[in-house]
N, C-alpha and C positions, 0 to 999 in steps of 0.2 A: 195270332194276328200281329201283325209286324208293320211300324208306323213306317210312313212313306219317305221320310228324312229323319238323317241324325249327323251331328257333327260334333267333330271332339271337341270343342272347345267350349267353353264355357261363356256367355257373351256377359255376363255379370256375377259375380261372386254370391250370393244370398244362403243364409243359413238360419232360414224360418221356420219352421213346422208349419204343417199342417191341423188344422182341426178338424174331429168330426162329429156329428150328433150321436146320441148315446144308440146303442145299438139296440135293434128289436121294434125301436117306434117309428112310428109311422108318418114320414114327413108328409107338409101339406101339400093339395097340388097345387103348383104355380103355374100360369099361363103367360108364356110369350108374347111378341108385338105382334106375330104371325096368326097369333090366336091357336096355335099348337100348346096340348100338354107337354109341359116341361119333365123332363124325364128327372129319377130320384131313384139313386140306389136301393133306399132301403124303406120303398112301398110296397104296400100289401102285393100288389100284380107282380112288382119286380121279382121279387120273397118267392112267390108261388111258381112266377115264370121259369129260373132258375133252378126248383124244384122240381119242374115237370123235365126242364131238357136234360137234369144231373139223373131223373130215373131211365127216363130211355136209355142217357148212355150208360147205367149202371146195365139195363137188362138185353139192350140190343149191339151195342157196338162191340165188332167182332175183336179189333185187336185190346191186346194191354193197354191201359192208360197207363201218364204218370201225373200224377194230381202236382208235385214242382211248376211243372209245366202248366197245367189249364191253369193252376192261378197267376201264373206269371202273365198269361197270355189273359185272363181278365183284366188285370191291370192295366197291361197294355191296350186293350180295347177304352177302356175307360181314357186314354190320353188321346188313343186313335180316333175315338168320337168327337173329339173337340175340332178336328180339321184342322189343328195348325201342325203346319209343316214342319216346324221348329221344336214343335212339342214331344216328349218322348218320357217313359218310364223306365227311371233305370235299377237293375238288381241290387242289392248290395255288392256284388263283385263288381260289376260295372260303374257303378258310382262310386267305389273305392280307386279304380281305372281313372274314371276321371279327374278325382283328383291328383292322382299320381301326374295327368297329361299335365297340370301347371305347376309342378313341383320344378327340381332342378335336371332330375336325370329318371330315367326309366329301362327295363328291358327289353329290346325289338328291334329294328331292322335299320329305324333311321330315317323314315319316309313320313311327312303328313300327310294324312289322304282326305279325298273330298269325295263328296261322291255328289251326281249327276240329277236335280230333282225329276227332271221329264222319264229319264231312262232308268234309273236304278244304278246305273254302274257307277263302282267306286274307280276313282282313280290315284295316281300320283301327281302330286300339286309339283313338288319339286322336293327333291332328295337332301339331306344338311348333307354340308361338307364334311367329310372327312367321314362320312356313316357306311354304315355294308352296303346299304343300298346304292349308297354311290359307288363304294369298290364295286360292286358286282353290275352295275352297268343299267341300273331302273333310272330313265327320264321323264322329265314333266308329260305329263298326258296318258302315259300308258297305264294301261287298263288289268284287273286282276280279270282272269277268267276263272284258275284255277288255284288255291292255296293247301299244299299239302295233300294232293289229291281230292281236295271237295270242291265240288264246281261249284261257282255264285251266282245266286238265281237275284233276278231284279225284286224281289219286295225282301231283300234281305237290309237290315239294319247299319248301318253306318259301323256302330258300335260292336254288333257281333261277328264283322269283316275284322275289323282291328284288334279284337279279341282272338281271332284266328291269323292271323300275322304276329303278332306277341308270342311270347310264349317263353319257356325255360332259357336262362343265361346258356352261353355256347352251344345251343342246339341250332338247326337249320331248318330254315325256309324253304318248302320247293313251289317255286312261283310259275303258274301259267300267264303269260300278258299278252292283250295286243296292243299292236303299236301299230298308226298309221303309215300308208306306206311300205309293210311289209308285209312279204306273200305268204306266208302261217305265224301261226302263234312262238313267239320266243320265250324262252325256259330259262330259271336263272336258280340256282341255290344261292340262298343269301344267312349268313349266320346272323343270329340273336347274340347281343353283347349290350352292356350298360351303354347307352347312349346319353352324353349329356345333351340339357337343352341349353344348346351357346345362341341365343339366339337374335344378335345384334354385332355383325360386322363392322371392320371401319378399317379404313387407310386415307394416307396422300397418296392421292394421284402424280404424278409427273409434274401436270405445271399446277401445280400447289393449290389443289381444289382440292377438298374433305369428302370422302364418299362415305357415305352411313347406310347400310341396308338391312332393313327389320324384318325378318320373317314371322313374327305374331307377336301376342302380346299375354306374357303369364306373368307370374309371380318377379322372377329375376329382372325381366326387360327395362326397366325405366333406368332402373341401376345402370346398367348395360349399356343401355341410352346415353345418359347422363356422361357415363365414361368415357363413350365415344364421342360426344360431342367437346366435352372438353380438350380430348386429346388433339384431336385434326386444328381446333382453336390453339393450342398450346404450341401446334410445329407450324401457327402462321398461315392458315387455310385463307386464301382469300375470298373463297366462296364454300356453300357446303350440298352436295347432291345428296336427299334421302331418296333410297330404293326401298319403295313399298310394294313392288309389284310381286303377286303370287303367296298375300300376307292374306289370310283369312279372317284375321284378326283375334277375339277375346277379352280378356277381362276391360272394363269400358272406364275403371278408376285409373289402371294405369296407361292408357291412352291417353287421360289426364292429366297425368302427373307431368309426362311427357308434353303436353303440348305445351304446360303451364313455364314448362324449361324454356321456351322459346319465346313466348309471348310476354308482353309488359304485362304490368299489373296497375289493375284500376283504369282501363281505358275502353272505349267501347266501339267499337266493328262498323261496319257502313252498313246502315240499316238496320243496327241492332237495338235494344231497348237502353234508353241514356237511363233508365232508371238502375240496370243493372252493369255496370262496367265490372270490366275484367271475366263476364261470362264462358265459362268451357263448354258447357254442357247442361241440357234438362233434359229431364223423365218424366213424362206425363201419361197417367193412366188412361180409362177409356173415358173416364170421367171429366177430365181435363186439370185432374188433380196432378199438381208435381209429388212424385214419388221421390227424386232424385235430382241434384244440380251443384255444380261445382267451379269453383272459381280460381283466378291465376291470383296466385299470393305467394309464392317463392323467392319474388322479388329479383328472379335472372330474367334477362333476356338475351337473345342471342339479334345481333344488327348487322350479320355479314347477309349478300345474297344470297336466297334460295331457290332448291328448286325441289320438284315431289316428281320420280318416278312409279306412273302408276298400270294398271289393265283391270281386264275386266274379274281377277282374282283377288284384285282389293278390295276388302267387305269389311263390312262390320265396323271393329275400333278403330281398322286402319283409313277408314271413311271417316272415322270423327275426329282425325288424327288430321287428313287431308284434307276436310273441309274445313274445321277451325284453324288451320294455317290461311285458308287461301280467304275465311270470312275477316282476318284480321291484317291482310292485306302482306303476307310476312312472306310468300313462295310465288313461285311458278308453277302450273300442274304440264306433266309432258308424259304423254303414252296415249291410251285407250281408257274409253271410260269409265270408271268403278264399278262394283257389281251391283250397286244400289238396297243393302241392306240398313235400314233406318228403323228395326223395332229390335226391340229389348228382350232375351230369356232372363228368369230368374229360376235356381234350384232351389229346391226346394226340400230338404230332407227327411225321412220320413223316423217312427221311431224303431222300426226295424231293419235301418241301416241303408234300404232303400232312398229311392229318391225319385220325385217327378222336377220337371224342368219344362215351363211353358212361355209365351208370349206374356208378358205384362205390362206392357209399356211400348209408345214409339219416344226415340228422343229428338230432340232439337238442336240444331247446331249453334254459333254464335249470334248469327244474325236470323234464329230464327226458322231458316227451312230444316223442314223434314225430308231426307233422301230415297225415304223408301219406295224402290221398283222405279228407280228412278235413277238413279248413279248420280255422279260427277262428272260434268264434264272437263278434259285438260283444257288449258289455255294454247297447247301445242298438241293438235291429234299425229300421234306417229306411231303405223302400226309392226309390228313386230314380228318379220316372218317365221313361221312355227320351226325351221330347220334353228335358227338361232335360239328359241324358244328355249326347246329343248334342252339345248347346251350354257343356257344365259348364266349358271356361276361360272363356267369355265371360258365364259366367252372377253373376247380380250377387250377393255371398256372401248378401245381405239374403234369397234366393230359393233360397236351396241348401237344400234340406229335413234334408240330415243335416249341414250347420255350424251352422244353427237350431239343431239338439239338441243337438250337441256345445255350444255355449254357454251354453244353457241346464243343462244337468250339470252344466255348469266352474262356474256363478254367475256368470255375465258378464251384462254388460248386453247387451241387444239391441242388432242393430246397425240403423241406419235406413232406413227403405224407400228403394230405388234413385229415381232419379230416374224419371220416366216422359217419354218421347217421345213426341209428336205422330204417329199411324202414318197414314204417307201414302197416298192413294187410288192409286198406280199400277194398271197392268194388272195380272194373273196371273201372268206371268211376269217381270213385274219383283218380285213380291213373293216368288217363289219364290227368283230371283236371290239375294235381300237374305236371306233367310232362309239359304240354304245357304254365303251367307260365313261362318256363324257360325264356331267353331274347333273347335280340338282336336288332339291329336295324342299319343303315346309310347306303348307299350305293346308287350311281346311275351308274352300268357300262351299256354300251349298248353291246349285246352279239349278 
């Protein structure tokens, strides 16, 4: 049984156990609001029920079992019963995985993937610079079909997609994808090598605007943050443009850390609660109990103008990132609307190395709202034709339709047309070639 969504990322760090009742007895029944019995692992019926379906398949089912598998796959029924989409059981190898995704560096292709909630399909968010997957020519949107000769059926896991895209240092990927817009499926080998996660960009621009763009948020990024933002302040930026677009987000403390760089300390948002100034963030259970809440005490802030490029790939931290900017009055929002993720996972570890990871929480912004299934909207809607899309690291900012605008809001000066190339007469296929180097790459929203 294989849950209906998974993403790599982790939207909050948590390292709790679990508990559970001594084994063999027999919990009470409890009844729901619905007036339904509440189900219980380890009731007499359950005990017996189990018993009866493990004899038939001991005495009727024709092929081999492998008992690895039915309990893996109990498990997973057990998370897959909850109905949250976010929720997921992970193996010990896979939750080993996942911590390695917020470390600094790992083995694979270079690519974060998302994958598609209505459809199943996994895709590529966008490619990191300098990775295989950008050498070998993988753009945002395109689709796996086939990896290594296994084709991907729609209720396969997020997680056990990336596990098959991974794999041994200098070995090779053979990748089936579609791409829209093309008349069959395109084929790519792409080598596995240590990929770092660099994942916080920066320059000057021309006329001396700071661009900062964050592709998630793990372990390293605030640091990363921090760096960049200082630097573009140090060569004289007089304004500064963050690119959050195609950010899926992750850990929710240091989306924190990060906003707390930017924002004064001890002061309180329009509409926010006077009782709590310098507010980032809350967590509040289903109870209405705060789990979680944090506050701007760094003592920087940053007073240049900003702005936030955003779509609808911005989720999660990069929402709490984007919305505590724009609740403290500090940005400009310019693109497409966010993706509107506003609850909380917590992992959860178990003591056999295991791991579950569910919903526990929605949180609150500074002044208050909750985003969930509900997004962001920009203060500048400008949408992004998907040809540019596709090629947006490589695209020249003079040609980015929503940093044009955000520039112009800010009162920058334009920046100057890209240089132009001489486009060569090859064949067809060498033009398509040249075209599909283009880049891209990070991203895990769940759609």
């Amino acid at each position: 049984m294989m849950n209906r969504k998974k993403t790599v990322f982790f939207a909050l760090a948590g390292m709790l156990l679990l508990s559970t009742g001594a084994c063999g007895s027999e919990s009470p029944k409890r009844t729901t609001e619905q007036g339904s019995t509440e189900f219980s692992y380890d009731s007499i019926n359950s005990s017996e029920k189990t018993k009866q379906i493990q004899q038939l398949i001991d005495s009727k089912f024709y092929y081999e079992t492998d008992p690895a598998k039915q309990e893996e796959a109990y498990y997973d029924g057990l998370i897959e019963g909850l109905g949250d989409k976010y929720a997921t059981y992970y193996t010990p190898e896979e939750f080993a995985q996942s911590q390695e995704d917020d470390g600094g560096e790992y083995v694979g292709i270079g690519a974060t993937v998302s994958q598609n909630m209505e459809t199943g399909a996994v895709y590529v968010v966008e490619p990191m610079r300098g990775s295989p997957a950008e050498e070998a020519g993988l753009l945002p949107e395109d689709i796996f079909i086939e990896i290594d000769g296994v084709k991907l059926t729609s209720d396969m896991e997020l997680e056990a997609v990336v596990k098959m895209i991974r794999g041994s240092k200098n070995s090779t990927a053979h990748l089936k994808m579609y791409r829209e817009g093309e008349d069959d499926y395109l084929e790519f080998e792409v080598e596995r090598r240590v990929v770092q996660n660099i994942t916080v960009d920066y320059e000057m621009m021309e006329n001396g605007v700071g661009y900062i763009k964050v592709s998630q948020f793990i372990g390293n990024t605030a640091d990363q943050f921090r760096e960049g933002v200082d630097y573009v302040i140090s060569q004289g930026a007089k304004a500064i443009i963050f690119d959050f677009r195609n950010n899926p987000g992750g850990l929710t403390d240091v989306a924190d850390q990060m906003v707390d760089y930017i924002v004064p300390d001890n002061t309180v948002p329009e509409g926010g609660d006077p009782s709590k100034p310098g507010l980032l963030l809350e967590m509040r259970d289903k109870n209405g109990t705060i789990l979680y809440y944090d506050y701007a005490k760094d003592g920087h802030e940053v007073m240049l103008p900003m702005a936030i490029l955003m779509n609808g790939n911005s989720a999660s931290s990069s929402e709490i990132f984007i919305g505590s900017l724009r609740d403290y009055g500090k940005v400009v929002l310019v693109g497409e609307k966010s993706y509107g993720k506003g609850i909380v996972q917590q992992t959860f570890p178990l003591s056999d190395g295991s791991a579950v990871k569910m919903t526990i929480a929605k949180y609150f912004l500074p002044a208050g709202s909750n985003i969930h299934e509900t997004g962001i909207e920009p203060d500048y809607e400008v949408e992004m034709p998907m040809e540019k899309l596709r090629k947006l690291s490589k695209l020249p900012h003079s040609e980015d339709p929503q940093l044009v605008k955000a520039l112009e809001v800010l009162g920058m000066d334009p920046l100057p047309a890209a240089e132009t190339t001489e486009e060569t007469t090859g064949s067809t296929e060498e033009k398509t070639t040249e075209e599909t180097t283009g880049s891209t790459e990070e991203a895990s929203t769940e759609e």
